[in-house]
C-alpha positions in Angstrom: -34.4 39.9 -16.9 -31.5 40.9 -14.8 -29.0 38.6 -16.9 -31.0 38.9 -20.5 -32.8 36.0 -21.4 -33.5 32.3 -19.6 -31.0 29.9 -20.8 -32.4 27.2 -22.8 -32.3 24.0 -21.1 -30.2 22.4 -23.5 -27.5 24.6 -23.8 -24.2 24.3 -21.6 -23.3 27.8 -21.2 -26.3 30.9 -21.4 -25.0 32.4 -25.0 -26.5 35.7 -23.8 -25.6 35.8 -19.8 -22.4 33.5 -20.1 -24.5 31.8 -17.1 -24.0 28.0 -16.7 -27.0 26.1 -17.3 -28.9 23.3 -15.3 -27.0 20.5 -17.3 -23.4 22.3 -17.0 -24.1 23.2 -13.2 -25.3 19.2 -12.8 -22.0 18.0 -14.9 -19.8 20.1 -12.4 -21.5 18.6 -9.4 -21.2 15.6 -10.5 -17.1 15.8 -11.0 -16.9 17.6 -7.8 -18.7 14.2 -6.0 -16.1 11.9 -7.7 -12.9 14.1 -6.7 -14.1 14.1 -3.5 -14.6 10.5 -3.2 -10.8 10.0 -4.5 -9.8 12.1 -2.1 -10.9 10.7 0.7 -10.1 7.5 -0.6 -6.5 8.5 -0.5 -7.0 10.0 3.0 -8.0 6.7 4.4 -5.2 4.5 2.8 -2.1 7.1 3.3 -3.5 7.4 7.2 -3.7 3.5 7.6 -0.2 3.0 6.2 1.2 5.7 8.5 -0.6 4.2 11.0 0.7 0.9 10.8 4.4 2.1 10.0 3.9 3.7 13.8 3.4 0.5 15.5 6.1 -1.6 13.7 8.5 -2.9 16.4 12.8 -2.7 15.9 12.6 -5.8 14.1 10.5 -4.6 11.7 6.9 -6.4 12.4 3.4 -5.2 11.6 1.3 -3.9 14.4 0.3 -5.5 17.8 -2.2 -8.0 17.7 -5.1 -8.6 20.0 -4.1 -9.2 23.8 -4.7 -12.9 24.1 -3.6 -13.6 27.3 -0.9 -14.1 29.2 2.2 -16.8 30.2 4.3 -17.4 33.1 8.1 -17.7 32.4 10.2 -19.3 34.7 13.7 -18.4 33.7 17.4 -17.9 35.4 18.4 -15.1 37.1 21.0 -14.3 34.8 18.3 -13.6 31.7 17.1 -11.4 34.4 20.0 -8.9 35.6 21.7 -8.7 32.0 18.6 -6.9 31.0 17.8 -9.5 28.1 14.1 -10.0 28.9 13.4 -6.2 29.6 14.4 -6.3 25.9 13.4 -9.1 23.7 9.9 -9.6 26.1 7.6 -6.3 24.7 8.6 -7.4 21.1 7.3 -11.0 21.9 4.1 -9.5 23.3 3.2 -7.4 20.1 3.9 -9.9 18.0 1.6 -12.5 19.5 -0.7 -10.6 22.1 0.7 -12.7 24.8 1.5 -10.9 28.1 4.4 -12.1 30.1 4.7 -12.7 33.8 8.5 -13.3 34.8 10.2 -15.6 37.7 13.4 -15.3 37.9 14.8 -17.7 40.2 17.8 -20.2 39.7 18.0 -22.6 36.8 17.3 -25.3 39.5 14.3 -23.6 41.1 13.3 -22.9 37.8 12.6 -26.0 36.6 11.0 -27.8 39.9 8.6 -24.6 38.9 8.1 -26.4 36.0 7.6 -30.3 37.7 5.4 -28.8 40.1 3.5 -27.4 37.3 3.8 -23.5 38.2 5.3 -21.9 34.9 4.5 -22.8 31.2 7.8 -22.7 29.6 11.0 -22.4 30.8 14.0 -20.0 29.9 17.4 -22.2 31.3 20.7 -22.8 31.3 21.7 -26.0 33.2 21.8 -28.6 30.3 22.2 -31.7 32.5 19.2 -30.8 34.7 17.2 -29.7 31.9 17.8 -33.3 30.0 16.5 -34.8 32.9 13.7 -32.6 33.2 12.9 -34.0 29.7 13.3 -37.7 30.1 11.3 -37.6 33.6 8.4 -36.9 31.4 8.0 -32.8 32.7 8.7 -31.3 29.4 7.9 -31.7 26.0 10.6 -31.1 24.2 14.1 -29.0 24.7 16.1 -26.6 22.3 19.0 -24.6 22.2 18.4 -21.1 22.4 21.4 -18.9 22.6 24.7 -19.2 24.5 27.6 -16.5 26.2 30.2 -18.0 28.6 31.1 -17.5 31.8 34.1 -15.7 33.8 35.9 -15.2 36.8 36.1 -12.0 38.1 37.7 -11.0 41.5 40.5 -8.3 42.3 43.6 -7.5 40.3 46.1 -9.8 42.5 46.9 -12.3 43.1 45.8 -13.9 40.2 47.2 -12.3 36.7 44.9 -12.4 33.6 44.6 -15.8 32.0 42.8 -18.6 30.5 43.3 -21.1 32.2 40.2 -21.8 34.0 41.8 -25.5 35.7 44.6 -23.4 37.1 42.9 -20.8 38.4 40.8 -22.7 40.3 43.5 -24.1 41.9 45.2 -21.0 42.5 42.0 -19.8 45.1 42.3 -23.0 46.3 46.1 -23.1 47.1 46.3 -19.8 48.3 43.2 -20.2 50.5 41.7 -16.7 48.2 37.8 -15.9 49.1 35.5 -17.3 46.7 31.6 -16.8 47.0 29.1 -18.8 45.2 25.4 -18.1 44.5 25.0 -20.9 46.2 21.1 -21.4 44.4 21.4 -24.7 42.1 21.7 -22.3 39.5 23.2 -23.1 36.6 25.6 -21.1 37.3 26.4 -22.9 40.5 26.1 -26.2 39.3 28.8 -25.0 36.5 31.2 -23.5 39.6 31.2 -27.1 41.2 31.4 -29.0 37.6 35.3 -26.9 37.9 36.3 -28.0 41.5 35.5 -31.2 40.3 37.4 -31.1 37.2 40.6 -30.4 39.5 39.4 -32.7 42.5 38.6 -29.9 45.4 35.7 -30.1 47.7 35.0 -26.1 48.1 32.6 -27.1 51.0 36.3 -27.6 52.9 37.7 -24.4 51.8 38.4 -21.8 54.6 37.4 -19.4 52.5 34.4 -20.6 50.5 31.0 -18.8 51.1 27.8 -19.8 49.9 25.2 -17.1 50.3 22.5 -18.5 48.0 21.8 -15.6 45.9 21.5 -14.4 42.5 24.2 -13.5 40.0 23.9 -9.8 40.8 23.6 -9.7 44.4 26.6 -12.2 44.3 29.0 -9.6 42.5 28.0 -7.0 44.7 28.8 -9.3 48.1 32.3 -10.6 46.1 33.2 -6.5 45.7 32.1 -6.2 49.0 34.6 -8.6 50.2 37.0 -8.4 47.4 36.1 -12.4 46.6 36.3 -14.2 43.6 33.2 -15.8 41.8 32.1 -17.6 38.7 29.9 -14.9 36.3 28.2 -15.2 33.4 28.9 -12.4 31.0 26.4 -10.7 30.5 25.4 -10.2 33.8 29.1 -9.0 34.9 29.2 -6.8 31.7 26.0 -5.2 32.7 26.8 -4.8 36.0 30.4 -4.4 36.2 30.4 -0.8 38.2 32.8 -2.4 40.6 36.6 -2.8 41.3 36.7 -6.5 40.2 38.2 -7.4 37.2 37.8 -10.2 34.7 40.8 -12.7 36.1 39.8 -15.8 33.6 38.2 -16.3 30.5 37.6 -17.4 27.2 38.6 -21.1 28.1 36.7 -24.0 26.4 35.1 -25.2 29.5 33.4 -22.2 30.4 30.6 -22.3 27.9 27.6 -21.1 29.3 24.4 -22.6 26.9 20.5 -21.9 27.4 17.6 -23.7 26.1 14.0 -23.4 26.4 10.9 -26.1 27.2 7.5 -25.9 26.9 6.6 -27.6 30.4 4.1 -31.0 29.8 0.5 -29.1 30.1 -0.8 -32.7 32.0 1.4 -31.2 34.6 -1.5 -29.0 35.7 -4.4 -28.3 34.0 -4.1 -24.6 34.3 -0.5 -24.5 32.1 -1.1 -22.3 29.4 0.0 -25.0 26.7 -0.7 -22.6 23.4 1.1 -19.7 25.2 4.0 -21.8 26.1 4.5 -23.1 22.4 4.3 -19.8 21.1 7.2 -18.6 23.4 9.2 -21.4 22.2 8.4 -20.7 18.3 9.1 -16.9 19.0 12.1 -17.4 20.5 13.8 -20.0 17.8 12.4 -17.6 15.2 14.9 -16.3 12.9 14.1 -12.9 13.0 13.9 -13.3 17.2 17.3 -15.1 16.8 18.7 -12.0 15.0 16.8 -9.6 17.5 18.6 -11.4 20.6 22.2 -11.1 18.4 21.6 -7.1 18.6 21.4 -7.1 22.5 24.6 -5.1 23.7 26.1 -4.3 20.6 25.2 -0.4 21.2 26.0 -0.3 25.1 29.3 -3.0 24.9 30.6 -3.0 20.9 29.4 -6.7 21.7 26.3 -8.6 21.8 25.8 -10.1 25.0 24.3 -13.7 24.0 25.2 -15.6 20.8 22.0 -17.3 19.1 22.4 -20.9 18.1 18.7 -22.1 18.1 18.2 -25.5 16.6 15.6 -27.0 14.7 15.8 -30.3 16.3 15.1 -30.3 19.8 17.7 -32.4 22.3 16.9 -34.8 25.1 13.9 -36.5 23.9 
């Protein structure tokens, strides 16, 4: 024989040809199998945890789940132009396979959207309005959600810096200054006309006084235009301030600009998405969304933009 003799059966190594027998060359085999099974093993587990580590979100959650469907938002313009939505919306998708279709209209409009039963839930910021919304029976329930506070920006003079949001009304009105206001039962309107009340002016009188029933953006780019004064939110002048107005007033007690969130009544219509809606409004009071929204701006501004204050109780009912 070419290797000297057959190796017995028996023995693990051939004494004579150093040749591995049939029981060594099936105990090798057999090792080989299991070390290939761990490996791949390992394979599979390492590639499902990079896998899911690529889909987490910025706050940190597991991957997307399933598209379920999707919501219709009716919300304020304001939520709109600061770019808050563009932000805090994909996160809400992934998290609870909910696609999002956005109106942004007035806080007014808004929520006749929501009587006539044409949005699920509701993203606001007229608290008086939305109360009644509640007790006429067209929402479930209402909670805070987050709040900023408004300004009043217009050119450098007449009017110095200050905080005094009483005087400065006064001073427009005095002086006979150009004031425009959205002009859209907004909530941001209905707040400009709560301050010529406080100090007893009918701005419908004023000389000056334009209403152009638009929203917060197009509103500071017709005051620059004009070199007008109007009522802002923050976060809307802060993300579009790219003009020569100026922040004239601010940081006064009455100029507290809250938002809250409803879950329309689903016997409103029958085609309300009632499950969507409610998991909007747990999302949203979450307190990892709650510390999301508190991010918004900080990198851009040095500030965040909106300051959550969700409560666990809702208001109004």
């Amino acid at each position: 024989m070419r290797y000297g003799k057959l190796c017995n059966q028996n023995d693990r190594v051939c004494r004579e040809t150093g040749m591995p027998s049939i029981l060594e060359k099936g105990y090798y085999m057999r090792k080989f199998s299991v070390l290939c099974a761990a490996m791949a093993a390992i394979f599979l587990l390492t590639g499902v945890q990079v896998f899911a580590k690529g889909n987490t979100d910025t706050t940190g959650q597991a991957m997307p789940v399933p598209v379920k469907g999707k919501i219709i938002l009716s919300t304020t313009t304001s939520t709109q132009d600061s770019g808050l939505l563009d932000y805090i919306l994909p996160v809400f998708t992934r998290e609870t396979g909910w696609n999002v279709d956005v109106i942004s209209v007035g806080s007014g409009a808004a929520l006749q959207m929501g009587r006539d039963g044409q949005a699920d839930v509701l993203l606001v910021h007229s608290k008086a309005q939305e109360l009644q919304f509640i007790a006429d029976g067209d929402g479930l329930k209402r909670f805070d959600v987050m709040y900023n506070d408004f300004v009043i920006v217009g050119p450098k003079t007449p009017i110095a810096y200050n905080s005094d949001i009483n005087q400065t009304m006064k001073t427009i009105a005095d002086q006979k200054l150009p004031f425009i206001s959205r002009g859209d039962n907004s909530g941001t309107q209905v707040m400009e006309l709560s301050l010529w009340k406080n100090i007893g002016i009918d701005p419908a009188k004023l000389a000056n006084y334009k209403s152009v029933g638009q929203g917060m953006g197009a509103t500071l780019q017709m005051a620059d235009e004009l070199q007008a004064y109007t009522l802002s939110d923050r976060a809307t002048w802060l993300k579009q301030k790219n003009t020569s107005l100026v922040i004239v007033c601010e940081k006064d007690s009455g100029l507290l600009n809250q938002y809250g969130v409803i879950a329309v009544n689903p016997a409103k219509s029958d085609k309300i998405n009632a499950a969507g809606a409610q998991d909007f409004v747990n999302w949203i009071l979450s307190p990892s969304t709650q510390k999301f929204i508190s991010t918004y701006g900080v990198a851009e501004f040095g500030e965040s933009l909106f300051t959550p204050n969700a409560e666990k109780t809702e208001t109004g009912n």
